[in-house]
Residue, then its C-alpha position, 0 to 999 in steps of 0.5 A: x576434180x582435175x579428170x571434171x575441169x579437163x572433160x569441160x574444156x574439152x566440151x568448151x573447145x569442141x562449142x569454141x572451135x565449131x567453124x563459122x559457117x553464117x553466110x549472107x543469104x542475099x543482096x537483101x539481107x545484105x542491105x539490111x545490115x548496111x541500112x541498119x548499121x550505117x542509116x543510108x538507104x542502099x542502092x545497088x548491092x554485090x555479096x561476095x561468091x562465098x557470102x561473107x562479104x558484100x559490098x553497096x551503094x549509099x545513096x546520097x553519100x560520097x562512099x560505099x558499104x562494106x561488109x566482111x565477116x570478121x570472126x564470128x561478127x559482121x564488120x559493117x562500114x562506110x568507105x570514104x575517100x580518105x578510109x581508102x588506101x589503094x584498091x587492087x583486082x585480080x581476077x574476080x577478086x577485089x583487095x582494098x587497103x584501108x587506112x585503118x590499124x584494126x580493119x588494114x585490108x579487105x578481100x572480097x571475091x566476088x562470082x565473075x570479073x564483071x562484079x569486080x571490075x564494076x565495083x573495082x572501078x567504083x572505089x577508085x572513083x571514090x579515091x578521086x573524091x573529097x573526104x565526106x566526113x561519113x562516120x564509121x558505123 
């Protein structure tokens, strides 16, 4: 019986353990979760190099979509002025601090510096902000 148990956890662990390779296929699929997630239409939209996070404009809203792939889930926000700790760049990489015990940070390393200087500067623009009151979604 025990030799049975010890065969099935190894089974379970081998399914558990496999990496987590989902990846988003574009700025479309992208979109599709913020829009479904939040109900705000999109408008321009950046998936980070490695696909697991992207970033978009809410139309109409004073904050930005955030998407991370955390586990084997997608994190999907809204960014508003006051979720927004500090935002830092290096390089292509754009680190956010976010004033949320469960989700403290983000790193989204995006395919060239241009993408992160653009959307870097768009956060810090955010921070400049009133709160808009956006629920998280």
């Amino acid at each position: 019986m025990n030799l049975l148990l010890g065969a099935i956890m190894v089974v379970l662990f081998a399914v558990v353990a496999r990496p987590d390779r989902a990846r988003l296929s574009g700025a479309d699929e992208a979109r599709a979760l913020i829009e479904a997630r939040i109900g705000a239409a999109c408008g321009d939209v950046a998936v980070t190099a490695d696909g697991r996070g992207a970033v978009a404009e809410l139309v109409g809203l004073a904050a930005i979509g955030l998407i991370d792939r955390h586990a084997r889930r997608w994190t999907v926000r809204a960014v508003t002025s006051s979720d927004l700790a500090h935002v830092q760049r290096d390089g292509a990489t754009l680190l956010l601090g976010l004033r949320d015990f469960g989700w403290p940070r983000a790193r989204l390393t995006f395919a060239d510096v241009a993408t992160s200087e653009a959307w870097g500067a768009r956060f810090a623009a955010l921070t400049e902000t009133a709160p808009s009151g956006v629920p998280h979604a």
